[in-house]
Each structure stands twice: as structure tokens, then as C-alpha cells.
N, C-alpha and C positions, 0 to 999 in steps of 0.2 A: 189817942185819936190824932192824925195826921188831914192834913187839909184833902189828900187825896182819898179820904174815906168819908170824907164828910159831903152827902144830896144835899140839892137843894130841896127845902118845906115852905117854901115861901105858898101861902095861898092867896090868890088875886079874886075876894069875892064880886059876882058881877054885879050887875045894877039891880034895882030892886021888879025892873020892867022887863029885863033879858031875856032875849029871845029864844026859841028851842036850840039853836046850833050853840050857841051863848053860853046855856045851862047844861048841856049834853058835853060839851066838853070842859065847864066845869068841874063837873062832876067827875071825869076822868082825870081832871090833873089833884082836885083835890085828894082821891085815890091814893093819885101818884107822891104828891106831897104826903099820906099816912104812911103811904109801904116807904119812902125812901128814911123816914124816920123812925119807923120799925128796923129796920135793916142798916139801917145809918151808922158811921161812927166805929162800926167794931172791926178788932182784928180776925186774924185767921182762924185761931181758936171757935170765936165766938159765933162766927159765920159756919163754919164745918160741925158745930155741936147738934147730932141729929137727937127727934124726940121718940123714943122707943112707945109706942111699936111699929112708928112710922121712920122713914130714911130719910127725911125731908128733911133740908136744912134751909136755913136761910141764904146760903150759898147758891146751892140750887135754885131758891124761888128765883134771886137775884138773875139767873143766867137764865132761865125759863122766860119770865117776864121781857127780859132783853133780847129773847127767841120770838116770843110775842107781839111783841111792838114791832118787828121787822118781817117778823112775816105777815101779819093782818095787812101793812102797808106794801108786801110784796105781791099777795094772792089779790089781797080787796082794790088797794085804791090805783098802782105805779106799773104793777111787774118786774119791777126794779129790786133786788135783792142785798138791803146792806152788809152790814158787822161781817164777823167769820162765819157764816152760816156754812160759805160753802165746802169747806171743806171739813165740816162737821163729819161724822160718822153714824149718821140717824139710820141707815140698813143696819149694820153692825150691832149696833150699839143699843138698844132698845131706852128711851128715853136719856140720848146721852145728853141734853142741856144738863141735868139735873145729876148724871155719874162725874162729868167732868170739872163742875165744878169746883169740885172738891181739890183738883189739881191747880185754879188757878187761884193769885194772888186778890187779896182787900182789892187793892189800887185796879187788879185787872178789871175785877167784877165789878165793880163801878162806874170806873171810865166804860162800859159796855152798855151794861143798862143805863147809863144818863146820856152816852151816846146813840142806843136806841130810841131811848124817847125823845131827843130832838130828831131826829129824823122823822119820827111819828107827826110829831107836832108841825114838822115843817112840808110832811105831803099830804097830812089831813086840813091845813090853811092853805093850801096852793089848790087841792081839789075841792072844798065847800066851796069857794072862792068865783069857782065856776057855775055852778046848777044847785048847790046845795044838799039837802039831807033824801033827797027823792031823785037821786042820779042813780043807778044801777051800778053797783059793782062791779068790778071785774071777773070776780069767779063766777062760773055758771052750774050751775048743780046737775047732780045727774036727773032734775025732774026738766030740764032745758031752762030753769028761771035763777035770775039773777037778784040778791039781796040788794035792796036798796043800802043808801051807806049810812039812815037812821039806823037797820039792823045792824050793820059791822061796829058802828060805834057803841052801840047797847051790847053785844057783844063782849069786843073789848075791854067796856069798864065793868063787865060780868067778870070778867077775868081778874083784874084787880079787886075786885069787891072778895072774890072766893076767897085770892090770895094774902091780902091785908088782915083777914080775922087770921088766919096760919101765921104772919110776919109779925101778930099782936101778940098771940100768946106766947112763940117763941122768945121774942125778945122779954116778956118779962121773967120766963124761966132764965134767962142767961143774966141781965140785969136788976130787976124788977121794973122796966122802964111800964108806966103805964099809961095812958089817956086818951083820948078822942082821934084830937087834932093836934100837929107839931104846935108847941110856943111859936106867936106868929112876933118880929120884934117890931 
């Protein structure tokens, strides 16, 4: 395990009085501190080891999730588009986050996804900031109505939640790594 494989699991529990916006993004980083400890830590191998009769790996989750993070905050909250997204091959390629990961390195898929999530973290704090959890998104649906951004953030840590039982059981098949919540020190 080299330092650049190693997430942060740090979880910063809020006050015991904490507000909805408080507790909702809580909630998403505590997520984020399961799956990075789920995912944490391993080499190439252990990242690329799919579970038969599925092709998922934790590799993929890794680069999905970092597809994730950057697009919710590109459709929902900015317009703004980070990481490599764009020059992805998503016509081509049908679910290529999840084909191509296989090609990149520990160290890339990391520094992606935890570059993802601070970008996440950093235009869902500059947008609550403003109006809060009842501000209309950015996207508008094809019914003309816009999600508020309580939805995109329930959303979102839907996303993590799916993905963290997938990133749980993998890792104990490849380790036996098991538990809740990372060791907080």
C-alpha cells in the first residue's frame, strides 16, 4: 500500500442539533469515507478482480463514482464539467467509466475519484451557500420541471449507498476486510 492509494475515511460526525443541509451531506461524505475504505489501499490486481457473474470491479466502481461526482455537479448544480470526462468515449463505448478502468493505474483511479469529490464538495458548499436545499437545479426534465437540490443530493448519496454494499462485499472477497465504518483514529 503506497500513500497514493491510500482515501481519506476520516468521518467528521455533526452536532447532535444539525441541520437538514448538515445531516444530508453528512450522510454523503460518510458514504464517501465507507466506499473509499472499501476501495482503499489495494493494487491493480486487487482493483481489476471482477465477481463472476457480474464484470464489476472495484476499479470500475472507482471511476463511475468519479464520473458521478462530476457529472451531478455538471448537469445539477455549475454546468461546469471536470476530470476527463470529455474526452471519454460514452457514444462508443457503452458504459465506458466502468470498461476503461481496467486500463488505468491504483494511483490514477484515486487521484480521480478523490479529485472528484472535492470538486463535488466544493460546488455543493459554494451553491447551498446561496438559497440552500430548495433552489432549483439546473437540469430541467422533459415534464419542464426542475429538481430541487434536496433531490440531486438524496440522489447522489443513492448512488453511494447502491455502490458501498457492491465496494463491501468485494473487498472482503479480495481481503476479508469487513465492518461498518472505517477505524476513525
Amino acid at each position: 500500500m503506497t500513500d497514493d492509494t491510500v482515501l481519506d475515511t476520516k468521518i467528521a460526525e455533526p452536532s447532535m442539533t444539525a441541520g437538514e443541509v448538515e445531516m444530508l451531506l453528512f450522510a454523503l461524505d460518510r458514504s464517501r469515507a465507507q466506499f473509499a475504505w472499501k476501495a482503499g489501499g489495494l493494487d491493480a490486481a486487487g482493483l481489476r478482480r471482477p465477481f463472476p457473474p457480474s464484470a464489476m470491479t472495484l476499479a470500475g466502481l472507482l471511476k463511475h463514482l468519479a464520473f458521478v461526482e462530476d457529472y451531478y455537479v455538471f448537469r445539477d448544480l455549475t454546468g461546469q464539467m471536470g476530470g476527463p470526462w470529455k474526452q471519454a468515449d460514452f457514444e462508443g463505448t457503452p458504459d465506458w467509466e466502468w470498461h476503461s478502468a481496467l486500463e488505468d493505474s491504483p494511483e490514477e483511479l484515486y487521484a480521480l475519484w478523490s479529485g472528484a469529490v472535492e470538486r463535488s464538495r466544493a460546488a455543493w458548499a459554494a451553491i447551498l451557500a446561496d438559497d440552500g436545499l430548495d433552489q432549483p437545479s439546473k437540469i430541467v426534465l422533459d415534464s419542464g420541471e426542475s429538481p430541487n437540490l434536496r433531490r440531486i443530493l438524496v440522489d447522489l448519496h443513492d448512488e453511494y449507498a447502491r455502490h458501498v454494499g457492491h465496494a463491501d462485499l468485494f473487498r472482503e472477497a479480495i481481503d476479508g476486510l469487513v465492518g461498518e465504518d472505517p477505524p476513525q483514529a
